[in-house]
PyMOL CGO cylinders between C-alpha atoms (Angstrom):
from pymol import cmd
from pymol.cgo import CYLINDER

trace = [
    CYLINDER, 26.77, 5.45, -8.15, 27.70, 3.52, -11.48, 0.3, 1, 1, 1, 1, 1, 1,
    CYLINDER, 27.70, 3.52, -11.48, 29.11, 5.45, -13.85, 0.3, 1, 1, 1, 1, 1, 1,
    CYLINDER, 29.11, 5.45, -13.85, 28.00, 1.89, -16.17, 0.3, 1, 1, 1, 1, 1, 1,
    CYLINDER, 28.00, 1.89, -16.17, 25.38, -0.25, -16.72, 0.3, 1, 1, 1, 1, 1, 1,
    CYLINDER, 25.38, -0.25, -16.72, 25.45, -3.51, -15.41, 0.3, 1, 1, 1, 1, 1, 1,
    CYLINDER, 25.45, -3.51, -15.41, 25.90, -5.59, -18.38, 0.3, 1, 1, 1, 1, 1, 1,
    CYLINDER, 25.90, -5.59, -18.38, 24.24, -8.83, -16.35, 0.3, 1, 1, 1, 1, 1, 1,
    CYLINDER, 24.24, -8.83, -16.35, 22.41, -9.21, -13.43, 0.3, 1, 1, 1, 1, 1, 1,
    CYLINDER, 22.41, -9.21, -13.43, 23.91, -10.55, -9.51, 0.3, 1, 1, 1, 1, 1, 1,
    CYLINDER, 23.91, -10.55, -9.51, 23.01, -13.90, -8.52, 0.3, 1, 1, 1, 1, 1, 1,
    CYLINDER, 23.01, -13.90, -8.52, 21.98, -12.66, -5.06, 0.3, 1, 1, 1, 1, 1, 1,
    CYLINDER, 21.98, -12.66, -5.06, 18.62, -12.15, -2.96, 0.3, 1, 1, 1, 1, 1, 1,
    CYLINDER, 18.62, -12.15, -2.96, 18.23, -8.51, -2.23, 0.3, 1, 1, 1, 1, 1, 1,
    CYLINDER, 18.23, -8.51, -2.23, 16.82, -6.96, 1.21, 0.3, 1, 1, 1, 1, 1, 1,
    CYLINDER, 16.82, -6.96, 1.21, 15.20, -4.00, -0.38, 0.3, 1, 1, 1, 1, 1, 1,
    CYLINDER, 15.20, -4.00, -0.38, 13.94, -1.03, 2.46, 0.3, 1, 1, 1, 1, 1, 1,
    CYLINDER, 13.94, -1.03, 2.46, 11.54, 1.52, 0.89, 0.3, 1, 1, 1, 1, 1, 1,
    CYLINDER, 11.54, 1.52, 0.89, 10.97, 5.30, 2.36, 0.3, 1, 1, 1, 1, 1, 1,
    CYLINDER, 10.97, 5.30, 2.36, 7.42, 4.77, 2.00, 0.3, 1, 1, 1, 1, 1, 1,
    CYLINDER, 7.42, 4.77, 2.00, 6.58, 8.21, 1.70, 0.3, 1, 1, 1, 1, 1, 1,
    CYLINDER, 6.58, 8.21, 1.70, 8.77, 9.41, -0.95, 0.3, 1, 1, 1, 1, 1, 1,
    CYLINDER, 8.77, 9.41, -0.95, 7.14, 6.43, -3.01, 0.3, 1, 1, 1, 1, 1, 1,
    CYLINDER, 7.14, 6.43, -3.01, 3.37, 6.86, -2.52, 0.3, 1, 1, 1, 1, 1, 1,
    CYLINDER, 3.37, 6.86, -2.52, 1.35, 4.53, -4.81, 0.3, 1, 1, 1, 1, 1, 1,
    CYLINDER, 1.35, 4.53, -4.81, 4.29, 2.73, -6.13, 0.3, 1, 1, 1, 1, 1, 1,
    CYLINDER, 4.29, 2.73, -6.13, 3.74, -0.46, -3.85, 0.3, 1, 1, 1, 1, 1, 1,
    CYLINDER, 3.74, -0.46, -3.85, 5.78, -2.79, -6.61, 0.3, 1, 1, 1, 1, 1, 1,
    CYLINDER, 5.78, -2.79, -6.61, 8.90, 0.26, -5.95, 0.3, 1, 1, 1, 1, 1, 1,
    CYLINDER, 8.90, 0.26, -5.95, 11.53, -2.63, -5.01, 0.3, 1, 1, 1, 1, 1, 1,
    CYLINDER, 11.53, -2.63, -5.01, 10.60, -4.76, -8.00, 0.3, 1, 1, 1, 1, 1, 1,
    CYLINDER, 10.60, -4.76, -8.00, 12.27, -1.95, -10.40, 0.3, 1, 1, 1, 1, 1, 1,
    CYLINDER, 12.27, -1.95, -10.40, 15.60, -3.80, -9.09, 0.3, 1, 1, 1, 1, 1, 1,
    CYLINDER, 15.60, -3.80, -9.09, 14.13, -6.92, -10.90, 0.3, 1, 1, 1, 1, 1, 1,
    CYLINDER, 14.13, -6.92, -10.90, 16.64, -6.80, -13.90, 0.3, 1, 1, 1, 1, 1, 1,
    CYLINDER, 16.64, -6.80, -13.90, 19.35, -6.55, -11.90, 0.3, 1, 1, 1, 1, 1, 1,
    CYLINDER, 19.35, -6.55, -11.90, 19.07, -9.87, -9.51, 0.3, 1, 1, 1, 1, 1, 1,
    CYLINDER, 19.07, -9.87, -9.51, 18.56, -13.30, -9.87, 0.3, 1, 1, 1, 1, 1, 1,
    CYLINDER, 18.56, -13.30, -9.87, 17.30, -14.13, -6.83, 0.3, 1, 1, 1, 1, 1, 1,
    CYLINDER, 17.30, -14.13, -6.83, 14.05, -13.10, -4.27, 0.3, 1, 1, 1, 1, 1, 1,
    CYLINDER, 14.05, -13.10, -4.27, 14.00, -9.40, -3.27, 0.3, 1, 1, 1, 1, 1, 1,
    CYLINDER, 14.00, -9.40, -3.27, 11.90, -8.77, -0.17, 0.3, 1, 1, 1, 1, 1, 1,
    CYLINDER, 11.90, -8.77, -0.17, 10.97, -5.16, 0.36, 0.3, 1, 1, 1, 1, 1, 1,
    CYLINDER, 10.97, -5.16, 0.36, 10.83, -3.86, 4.04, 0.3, 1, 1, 1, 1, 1, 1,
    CYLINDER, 10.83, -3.86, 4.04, 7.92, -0.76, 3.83, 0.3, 1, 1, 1, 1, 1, 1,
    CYLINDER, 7.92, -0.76, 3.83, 9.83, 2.23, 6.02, 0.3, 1, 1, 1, 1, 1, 1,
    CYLINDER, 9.83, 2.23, 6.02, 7.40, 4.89, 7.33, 0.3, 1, 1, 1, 1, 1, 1,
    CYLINDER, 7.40, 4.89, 7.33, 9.60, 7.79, 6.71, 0.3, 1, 1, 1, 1, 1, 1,
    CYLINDER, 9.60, 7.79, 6.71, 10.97, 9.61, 3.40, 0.3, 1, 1, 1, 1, 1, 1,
    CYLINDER, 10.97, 9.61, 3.40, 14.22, 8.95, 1.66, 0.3, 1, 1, 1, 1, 1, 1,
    CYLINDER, 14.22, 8.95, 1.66, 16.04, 11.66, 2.64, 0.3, 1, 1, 1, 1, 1, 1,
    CYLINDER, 16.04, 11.66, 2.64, 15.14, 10.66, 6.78, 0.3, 1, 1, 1, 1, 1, 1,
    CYLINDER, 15.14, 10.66, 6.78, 16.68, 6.90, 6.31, 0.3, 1, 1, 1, 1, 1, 1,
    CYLINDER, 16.68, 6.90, 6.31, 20.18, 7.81, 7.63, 0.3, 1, 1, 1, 1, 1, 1,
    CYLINDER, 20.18, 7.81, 7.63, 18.22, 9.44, 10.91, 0.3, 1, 1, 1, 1, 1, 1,
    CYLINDER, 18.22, 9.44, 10.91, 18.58, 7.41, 14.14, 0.3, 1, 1, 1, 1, 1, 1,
    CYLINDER, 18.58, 7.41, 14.14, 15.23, 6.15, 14.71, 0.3, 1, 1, 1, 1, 1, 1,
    CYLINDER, 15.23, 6.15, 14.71, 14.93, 5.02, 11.15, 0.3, 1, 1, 1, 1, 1, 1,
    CYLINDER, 14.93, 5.02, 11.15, 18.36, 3.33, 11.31, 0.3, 1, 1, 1, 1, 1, 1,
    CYLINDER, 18.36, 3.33, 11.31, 17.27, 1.68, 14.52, 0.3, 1, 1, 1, 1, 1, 1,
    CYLINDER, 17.27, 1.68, 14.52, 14.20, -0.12, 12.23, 0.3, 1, 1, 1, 1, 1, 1,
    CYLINDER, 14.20, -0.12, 12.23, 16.76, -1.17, 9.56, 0.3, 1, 1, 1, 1, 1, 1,
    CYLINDER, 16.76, -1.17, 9.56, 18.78, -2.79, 12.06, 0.3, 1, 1, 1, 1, 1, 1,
    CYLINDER, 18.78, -2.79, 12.06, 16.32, -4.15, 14.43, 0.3, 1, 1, 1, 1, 1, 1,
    CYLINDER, 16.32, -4.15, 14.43, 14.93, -5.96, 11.15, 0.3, 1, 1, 1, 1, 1, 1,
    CYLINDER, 14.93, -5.96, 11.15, 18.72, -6.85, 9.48, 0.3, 1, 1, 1, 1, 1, 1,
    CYLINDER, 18.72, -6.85, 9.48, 19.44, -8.63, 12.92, 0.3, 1, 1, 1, 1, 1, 1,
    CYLINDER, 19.44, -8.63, 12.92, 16.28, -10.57, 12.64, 0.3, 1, 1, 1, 1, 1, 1,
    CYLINDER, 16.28, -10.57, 12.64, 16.89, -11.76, 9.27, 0.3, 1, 1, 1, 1, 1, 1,
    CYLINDER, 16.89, -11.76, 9.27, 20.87, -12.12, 9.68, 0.3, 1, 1, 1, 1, 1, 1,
    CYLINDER, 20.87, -12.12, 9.68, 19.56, -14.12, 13.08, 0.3, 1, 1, 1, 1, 1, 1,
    CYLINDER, 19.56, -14.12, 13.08, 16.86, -16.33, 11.14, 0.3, 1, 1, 1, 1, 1, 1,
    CYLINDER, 16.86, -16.33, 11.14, 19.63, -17.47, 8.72, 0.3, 1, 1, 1, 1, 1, 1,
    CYLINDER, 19.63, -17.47, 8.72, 21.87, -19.00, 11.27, 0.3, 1, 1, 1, 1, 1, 1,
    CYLINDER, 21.87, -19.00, 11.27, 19.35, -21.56, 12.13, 0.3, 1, 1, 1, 1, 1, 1,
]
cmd.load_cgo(trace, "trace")
């Protein structure tokens, strides 16, 4: 974590993944990164809560979707 604020925000696209049960009802939860980059951020809905996004199955989403995306920019 940052022990300071950002003092401008990253000229960067951002690959957001929300635990979409630890944010129930927040369906705009990715856009609170707004202020902080430039560029598009796409949010990737996870069926799991935060605290189960480091288990293996969950992982397995994250990089079955970060290989199609990585994959879809080498085109």
């Amino acid at each position: 974590m940052l022990r300071e604020p950002f003092d401008r925000a990253v000229d960067t696209d951002l690959l957001f993944f929300t635990a979409r049960r630890s944010h129930p009802g927040e369906p705009d939860f990715a856009l609170s990164w707004q202020s902080l980059i430039t560029g598009r951020i796409t949010d990737v809905e996870i069926d799991c809560e935060h605290n189960q996004m480091t288990e293996p199955k969950v992982l397995a989403q994250i990089a079955r979707t970060l290989r199609a995306r990585l994959s879809a920019t080498d085109r």
